[in-house]
C-alpha positions, 0 to 999 in steps of 0.5 A, spaced: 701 697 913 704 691 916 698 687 913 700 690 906 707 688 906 705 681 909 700 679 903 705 681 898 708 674 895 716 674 896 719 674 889 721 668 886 729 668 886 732 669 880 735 662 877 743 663 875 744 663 867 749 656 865 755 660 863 760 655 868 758 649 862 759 654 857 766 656 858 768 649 861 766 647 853 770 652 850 775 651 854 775 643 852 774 644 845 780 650 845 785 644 848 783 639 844 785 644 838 791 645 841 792 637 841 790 635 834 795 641 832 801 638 836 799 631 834 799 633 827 805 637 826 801 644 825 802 647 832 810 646 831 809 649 824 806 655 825 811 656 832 817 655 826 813 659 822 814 666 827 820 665 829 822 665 822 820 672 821 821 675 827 827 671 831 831 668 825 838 667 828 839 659 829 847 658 831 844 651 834 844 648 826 852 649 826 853 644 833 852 638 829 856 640 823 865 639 824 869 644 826 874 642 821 868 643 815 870 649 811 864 651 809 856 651 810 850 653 807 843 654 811 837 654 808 830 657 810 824 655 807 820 659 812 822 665 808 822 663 801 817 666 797 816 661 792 813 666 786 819 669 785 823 662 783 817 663 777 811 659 775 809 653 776 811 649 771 818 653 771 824 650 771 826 651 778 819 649 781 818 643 777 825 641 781 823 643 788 817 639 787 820 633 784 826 634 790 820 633 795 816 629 792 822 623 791 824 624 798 816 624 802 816 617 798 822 614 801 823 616 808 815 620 810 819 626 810 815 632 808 820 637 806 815 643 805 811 642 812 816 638 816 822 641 815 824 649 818 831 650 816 837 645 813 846 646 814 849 643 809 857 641 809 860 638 804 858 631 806 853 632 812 846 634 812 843 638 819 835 638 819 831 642 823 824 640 824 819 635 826 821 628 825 819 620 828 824 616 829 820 610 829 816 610 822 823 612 819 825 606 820 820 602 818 820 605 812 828 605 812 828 597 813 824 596 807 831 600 803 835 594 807 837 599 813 840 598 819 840 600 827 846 602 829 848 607 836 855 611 837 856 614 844 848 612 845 845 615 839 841 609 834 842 611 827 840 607 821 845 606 815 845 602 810 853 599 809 858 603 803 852 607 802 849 613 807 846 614 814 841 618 818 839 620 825 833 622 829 835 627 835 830 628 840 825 628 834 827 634 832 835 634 829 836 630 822 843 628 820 845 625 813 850 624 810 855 617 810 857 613 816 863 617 819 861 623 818 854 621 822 859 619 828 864 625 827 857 630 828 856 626 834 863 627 836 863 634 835 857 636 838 858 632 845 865 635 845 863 642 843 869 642 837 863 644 832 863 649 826 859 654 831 865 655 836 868 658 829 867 665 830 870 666 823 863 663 821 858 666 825 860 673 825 860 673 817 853 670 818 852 674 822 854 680 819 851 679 813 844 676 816 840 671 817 833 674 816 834 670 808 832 664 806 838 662 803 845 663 807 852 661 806 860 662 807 866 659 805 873 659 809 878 659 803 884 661 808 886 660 815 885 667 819 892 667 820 896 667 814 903 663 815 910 666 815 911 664 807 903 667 807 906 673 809 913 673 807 911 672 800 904 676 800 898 672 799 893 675 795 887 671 794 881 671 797 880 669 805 873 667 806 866 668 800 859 670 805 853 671 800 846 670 802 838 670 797 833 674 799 826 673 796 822 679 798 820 683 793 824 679 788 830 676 788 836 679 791 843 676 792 849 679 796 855 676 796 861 679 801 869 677 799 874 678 804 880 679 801 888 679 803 888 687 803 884 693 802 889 693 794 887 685 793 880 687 795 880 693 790 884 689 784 878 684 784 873 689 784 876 692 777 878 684 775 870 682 775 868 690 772 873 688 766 869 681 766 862 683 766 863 687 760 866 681 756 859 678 753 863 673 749 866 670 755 860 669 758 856 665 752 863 661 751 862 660 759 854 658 759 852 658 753 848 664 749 842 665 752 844 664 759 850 668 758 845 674 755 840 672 762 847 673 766 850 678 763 844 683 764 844 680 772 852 682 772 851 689 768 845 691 774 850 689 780 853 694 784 860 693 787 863 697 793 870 695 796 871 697 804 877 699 805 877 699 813 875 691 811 878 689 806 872 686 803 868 687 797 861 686 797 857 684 790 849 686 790 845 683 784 838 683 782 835 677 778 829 677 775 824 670 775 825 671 768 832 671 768 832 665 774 829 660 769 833 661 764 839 660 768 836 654 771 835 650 765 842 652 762 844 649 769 839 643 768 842 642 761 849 642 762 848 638 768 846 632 764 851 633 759 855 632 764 852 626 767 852 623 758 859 625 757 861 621 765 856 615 761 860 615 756 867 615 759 865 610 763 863 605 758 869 606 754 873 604 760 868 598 760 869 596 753 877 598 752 882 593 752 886 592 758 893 594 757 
């Protein structure tokens, strides 16, 4: 028995497989995926894309904005849904695409790709997204832009005209000179339009889960004692938003004076939309008949507790191309006519 066992030839040990090499591969080719994505924009792009659908809310934007602004307007390209502005030969597109065509070849910027959301005041643009600072320059230089610093923060600016500023690569601002130094000023000083909780709680309420929102402050909070006295009637602030999923949908929410200045609009803007000729004489006939048809789906409600009246509209793609090439025309009118009035001022004779 202890013969036979001894005979037996002692099995040869079974050599290990090479899966260490393989995962350390894979693991290799996984960091270096998320390397090139990073280097190449598309790792921030995709995170800003997610936080778009889900987590839209962006307050930070309004840091950088004064807090003496009296309005802003916030755009999200993450949630706009290009089908619905219409074709792509249609009006409104063919303006988007010209828009970031001219800016990509002045400064490198790709508004479609580098940007996440944009605040616009009056004077002063807020981008978010993804920015070099240095091939900015470069290409700025070639445009007789200059180095400039304020409180420790370079911008570039050309003299008389406008400036723009690179914050940690990540925050853009445009817009002329001092208001480039007074956004500065007013995010050190945390004086911006985002301690305002007039602003935020009417974005808030009317929701930041769209790629177009905006309010516009047209009275203080608390009227004065003439306000009150002689009883001012006029609107306090207009908040309105677009949103694009589905189709085109607008809101609009007008704080007014009182419950009775509220519902007295409201019947205002009822007599209003019912007037065709007044429309056409407004925006001309084919527009004024794209409008009116937008006007006569709108549903109007006024909150009596808030004082508020809320104007829900659809706008078809159709309708919106209409719209935009009346605008487009009667942007050009005005640019020939303003052509006009100044060469005759150069040609007149001097009193």
């Amino acid at each position: 028995m202890s013969t036979e066992s001894a005979s037996k030839p002692t099995p040869a040990a079974k050599v290990p497989k090479k899966r260490g090499k393989a995962k350390y591969i894979v693991l290799l080719a996984l960091v270096l995926s998320v390397f090139l994505a990073a280097q190449t924009g598309l790792l921030g792009y995709g995170w800003a894309h997610l936080r778009a659908a889900t987590f839209p809310k962006d307050e930070s934007l309004l840091e950088y904005v004064q807090g003496s602004a009296t309005g802003v307007v916030i755009v999200d390209p993450h949630q706009l849904d290009l089908k619905v502005l219409g074709g792509e030969g249609g009006a409104v597109r063919q303006h988007l695409e010209r828009t970031r065509d001219d800016i990509k070849k002045a400064t490198g910027i790709d508004l479609s790709f580098d940007v996440d959301k944009l605040a616009f005041s009056s004077s002063l643009v807020v981008a978010r997204g993804r920015f070099n600072e240095q091939k900015l320059a470069e290409r700025l230089a070639e445009r007789s832009y200059v180095a400039a610093e304020h409180k420790g923060v370079k911008f570039l600016v050309r003299a008389g005209e406008d400036a723009i500023a690179v914050r940690d690569g990540s925050i853009l601002l445009y817009g002329p000179e001092p208001e480039i130094r007074a956004s500065i000023d007013a995010e050190e000083a945390e004086t911006s339009l985002a301690s305002r909780d007039e602003v935020t709680s009417r974005l808030e309420q009317l929701g930041w889960d769209r790629p177009l929102l905006g309010v516009a402050l047209l009275a203080q909070e608390k009227p004065s004692l003439r306000a009150i006295l002689v009883g001012s009637t006029g609107p306090r602030a207009v908040t309105f938003g677009v949103a694009t999923k589905g189709g085109i949908s607008a809101k609009v929410a007008i704080d007014a004076a009182s419950p009775n200045a509220a519902e007295e609009l409201r019947k205002l803007l009822e007599e209003k939309r019912a007037d065709a000729q007044a429309l056409n004489a407004l925006v001309g006939p084919e527009a004024g008949a794209a409008l009116a048809e937008v006007m006569k789906r709108a549903q109007l409600s006024v909150d009596q507790g808030a004082g508020r009246l809320t104007i829900q509209a659809d706008v078809r793609p159709e309708e919106l191309d209409v719209l935009a090439k009346a605008s487009e025309k009667a942007a050009g009118s005005l640019g020939e006519m303003y052509k006009a009035a100044r060469l005759f001022q150069l040609l007149a004779p001097g009193p």
